[in-house]
N, C-alpha and C positions, 0 to 999 in steps of 0.2 A: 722350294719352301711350301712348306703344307696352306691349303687357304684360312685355317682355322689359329693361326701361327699368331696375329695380332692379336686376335683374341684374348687368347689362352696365355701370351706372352706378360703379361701383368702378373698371370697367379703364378707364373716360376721365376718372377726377378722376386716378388713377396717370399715365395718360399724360400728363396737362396739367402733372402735378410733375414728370415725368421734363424735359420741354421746359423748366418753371423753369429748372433747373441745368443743361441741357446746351444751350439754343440762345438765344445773344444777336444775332443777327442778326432785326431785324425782321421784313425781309421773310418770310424763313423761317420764322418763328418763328408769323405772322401768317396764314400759309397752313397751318400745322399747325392750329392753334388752328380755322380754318375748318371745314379736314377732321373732327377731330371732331366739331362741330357741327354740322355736316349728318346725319353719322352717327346720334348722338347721338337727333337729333329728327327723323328719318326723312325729310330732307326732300328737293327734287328738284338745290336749289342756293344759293347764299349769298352773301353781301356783308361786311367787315368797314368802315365809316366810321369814321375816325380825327378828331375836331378834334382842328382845327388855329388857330392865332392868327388864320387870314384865312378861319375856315369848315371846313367838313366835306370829308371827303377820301375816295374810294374806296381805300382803302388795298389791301386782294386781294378777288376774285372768282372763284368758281367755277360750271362750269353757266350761269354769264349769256350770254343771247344776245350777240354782241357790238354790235347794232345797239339792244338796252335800255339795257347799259352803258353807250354813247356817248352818249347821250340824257343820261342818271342825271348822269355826271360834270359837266359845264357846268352841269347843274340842283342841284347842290350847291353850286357854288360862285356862284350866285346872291345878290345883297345881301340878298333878302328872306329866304333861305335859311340864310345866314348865323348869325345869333343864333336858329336854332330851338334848343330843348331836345331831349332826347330823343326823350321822348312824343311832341313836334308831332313830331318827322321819324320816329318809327316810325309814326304817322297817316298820314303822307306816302307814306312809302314804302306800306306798305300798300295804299292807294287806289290806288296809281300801279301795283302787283302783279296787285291783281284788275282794275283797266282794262286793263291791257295783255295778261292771259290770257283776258281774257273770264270772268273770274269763275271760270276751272278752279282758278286757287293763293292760296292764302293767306299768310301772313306772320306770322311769328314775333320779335321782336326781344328782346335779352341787351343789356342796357344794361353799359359797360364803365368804370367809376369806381373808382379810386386816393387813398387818402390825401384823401377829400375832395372828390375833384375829379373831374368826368368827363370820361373821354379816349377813349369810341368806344364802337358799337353792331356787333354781329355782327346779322345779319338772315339770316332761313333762309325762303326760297320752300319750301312744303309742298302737297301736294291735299287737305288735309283740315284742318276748323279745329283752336283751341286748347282742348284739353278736360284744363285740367291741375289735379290735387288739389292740397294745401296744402303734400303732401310733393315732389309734383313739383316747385311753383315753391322751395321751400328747396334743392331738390337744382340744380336748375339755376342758379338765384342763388350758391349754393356754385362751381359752375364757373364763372359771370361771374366771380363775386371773384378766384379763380386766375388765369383768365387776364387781367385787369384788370394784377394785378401781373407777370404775365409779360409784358405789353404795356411798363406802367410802365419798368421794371428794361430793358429791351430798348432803352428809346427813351432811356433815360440813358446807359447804355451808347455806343450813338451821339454821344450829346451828349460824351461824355466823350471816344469815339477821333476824333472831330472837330477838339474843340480842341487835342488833343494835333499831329494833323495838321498843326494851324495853327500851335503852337508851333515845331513841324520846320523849319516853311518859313521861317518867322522868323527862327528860329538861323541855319538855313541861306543867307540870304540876304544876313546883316550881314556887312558887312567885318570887321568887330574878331572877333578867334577869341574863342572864349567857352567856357568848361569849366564841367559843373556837376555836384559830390560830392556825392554819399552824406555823414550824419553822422558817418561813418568814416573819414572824408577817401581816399576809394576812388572813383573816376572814375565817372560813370552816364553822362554824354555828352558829347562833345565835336563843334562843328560843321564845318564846310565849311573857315570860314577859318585854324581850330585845325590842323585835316588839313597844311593845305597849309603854314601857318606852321613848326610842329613836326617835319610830314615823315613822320608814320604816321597809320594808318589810326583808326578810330573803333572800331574789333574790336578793336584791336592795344591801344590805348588803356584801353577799357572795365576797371572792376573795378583795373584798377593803382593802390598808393596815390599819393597825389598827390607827398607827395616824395620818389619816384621818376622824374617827370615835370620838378617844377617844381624844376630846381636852378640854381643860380647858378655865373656863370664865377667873378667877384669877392664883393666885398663889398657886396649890394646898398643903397640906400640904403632906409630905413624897416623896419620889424618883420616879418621872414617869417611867414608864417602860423603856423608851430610855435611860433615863439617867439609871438605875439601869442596864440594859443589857451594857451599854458603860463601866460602874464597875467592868463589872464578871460575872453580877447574869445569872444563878441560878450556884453559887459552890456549892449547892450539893439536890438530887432531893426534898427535902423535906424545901427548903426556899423560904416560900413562901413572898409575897411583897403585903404591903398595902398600897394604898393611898388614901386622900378622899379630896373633892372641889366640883366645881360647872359645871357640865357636860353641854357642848355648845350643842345645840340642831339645825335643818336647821331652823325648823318652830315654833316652840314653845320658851319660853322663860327655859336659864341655869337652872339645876335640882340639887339640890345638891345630890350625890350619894357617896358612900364610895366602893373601888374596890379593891376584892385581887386575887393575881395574884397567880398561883398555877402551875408550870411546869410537865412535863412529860416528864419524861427522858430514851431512851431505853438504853436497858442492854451494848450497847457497849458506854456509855455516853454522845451521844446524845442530844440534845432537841429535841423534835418531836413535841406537842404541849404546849400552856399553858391554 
């Protein structure tokens, strides 16, 4: 360990907090975390390995030749490769470090585990071995853990603007227009075929409350929604409410439409949306 290592080791667990709360983009997020680690443990370059459900993954690289890296990536995603643990592929790697430098670099690896579970190894190419006291390996296990959960929190994150993604394209793609409120009965989104049924935009739309939107020419038939929430509804999450009449329009002339009304209720009983 470098003599300057306590020191300095303050301003990269700060930095590695500072990255918690301000960078949720993996990629990004993934190449920072590198960068200090190289730094960190004075080394010449690095690798971060991500598993994955189908295997280990080069997730960012720095410093790598690119003709080791091409090599490295296929050779992780090998079957036998596959179900290694950490250890076996920080063994791996290593061997595979000093064969390929002729014995000039060494290898370091920061095992990266979450909640249990382990989700990636940061690997640091060094010229000089591992000579680290009991306080070094706490302090750098300290910074595995950070960044473990800044990895974690990052790749959720993804998972989350994914399926939202996927929700969009769905809305977006159904014939039937579909509106869906806030517990305030105050518009959050409206899709493609609402736009064009209605006649305004989803800006225009958004945050308005709903009966202001949804009025009626006549007298529709079944329970409007005001009156059905002045009732009870929803006693229990799966009643849903249908009504159908002649939907007032600003610009266009009343549309006859039929509209069921479908709650979302969280686990402590709630309404959240409908």
């Amino acid at each position: 360990m470098l003599p300057d290592f306590r020191v300095r080791q303050r301003d990269y667990l700060l930095e590695l907090s500072r990255a918690l709360t301000q960078e949720l983009d993996l990629e990004k997020l993934l190449a920072r975390i590198l960068k200090i680690s190289i730094e960190m443990l004075a080394g010449q370059a690095g690798l971060i390995a991500l598993k994955e459900q189908d295997g280990w993954r080069v997730a960012t690289a720095q410093g790598i030749a690119p003709a080791f890296l091409s090599y490295l990536t296929p050779l992780l995603a090998e079957e036998n490769v596959r179900e290694l643990d950490v250890r076996e592929l920080n063994r791996m790697l290593k061997e595979l470090t000093y064969t390929a430098s002729m014995g000039l670099l060494n290898g370091t690896a920061l095992p990266l585990a979450a909640h249990g579970q382990v989700i990636g190894v940061i690997f640091i190419f060094r010229n000089y071995p591992d000579l680290f006291t009991q306080n070094d390996r706490i302090l750098l296990q300290s910074f595995a853990d950070q960044a473990a959960i800044a990895v974690y929190n990052a790749r959720l994150y993804g998972q989350v603007s994914f399926e939202k993604q996927r929700l969009d394209a769905l809305l977006d793609s159904a014939a039937d227009g579909i509106l869906i409120l806030n517990a305030d009965l105050t518009i959050e989104r409206v899709n493609d075929a609402f736009e064009l049924m209605y006649g305004k935009t989803h800006d225009e739309l958004a945050t308005l409350p709903h009966n202001d939107i949804i009025q009626w020419a006549g007298e529709p038939q079944g329970s409007t929604l005001k009156e059905a929430i002045a009732n009870g509804w929803p006693l229990t999450p799966n009643a849903t409410l249908y009504v159908e009449g002649d939907l007032e329009r600003s610009f266009q002339p009343p549309l006859p439409v039929g509209i069921t009304y479908a709650p979302l209720i969280s686990p402590d009983g709630k309404l959240r949306n409908i």
